[in-house]
C-alpha positions in Angstrom: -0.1 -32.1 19.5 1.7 -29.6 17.8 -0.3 -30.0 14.5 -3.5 -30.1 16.3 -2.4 -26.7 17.5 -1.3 -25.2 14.1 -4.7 -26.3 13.2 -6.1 -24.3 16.0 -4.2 -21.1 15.1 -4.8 -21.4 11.3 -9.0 -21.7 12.3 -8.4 -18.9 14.6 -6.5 -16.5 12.1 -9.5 -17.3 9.4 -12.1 -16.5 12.0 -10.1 -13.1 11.9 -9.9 -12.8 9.0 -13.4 -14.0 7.8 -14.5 -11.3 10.4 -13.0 -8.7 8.9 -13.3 -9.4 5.5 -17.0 -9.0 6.6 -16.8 -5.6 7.6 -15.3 -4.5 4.2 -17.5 -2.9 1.9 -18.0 -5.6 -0.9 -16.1 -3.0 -3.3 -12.8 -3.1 -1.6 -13.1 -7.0 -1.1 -13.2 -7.2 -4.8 -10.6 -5.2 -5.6 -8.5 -7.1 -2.4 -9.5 -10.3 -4.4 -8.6 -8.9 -8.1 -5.3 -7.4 -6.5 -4.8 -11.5 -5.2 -5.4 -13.0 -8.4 -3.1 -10.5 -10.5 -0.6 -11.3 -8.1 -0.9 -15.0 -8.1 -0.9 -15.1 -12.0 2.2 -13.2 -12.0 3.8 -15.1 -9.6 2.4 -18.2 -11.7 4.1 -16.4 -15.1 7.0 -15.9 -13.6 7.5 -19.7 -12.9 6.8 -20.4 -16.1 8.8 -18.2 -18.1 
């Protein structure tokens, strides 16, 4: 029950999030998205050093 219902929140919180992703003009969501993936290869560098 209780995984069925982190389920539910995690669906509910991309909903969200998909919705307002989709009001953003398509130039911030790809500098949101470049911002993301120069974090995540830092983060990924830092592991590795």
């Amino acid at each position: 029950m209780y995984k069925t219902q982190a389920a539910d929140t995690t669906i509910e919180a991309e909903k969200i999030w998909f919705e307002l992703i989709g009001k953003m003009p398509i130039e911030t969501r790809l500098m949101q998205y470049h911002r993301a993936s120069i974090q995540s290869q830092q983060i990924w560098w830092n592991l590795f050093k």
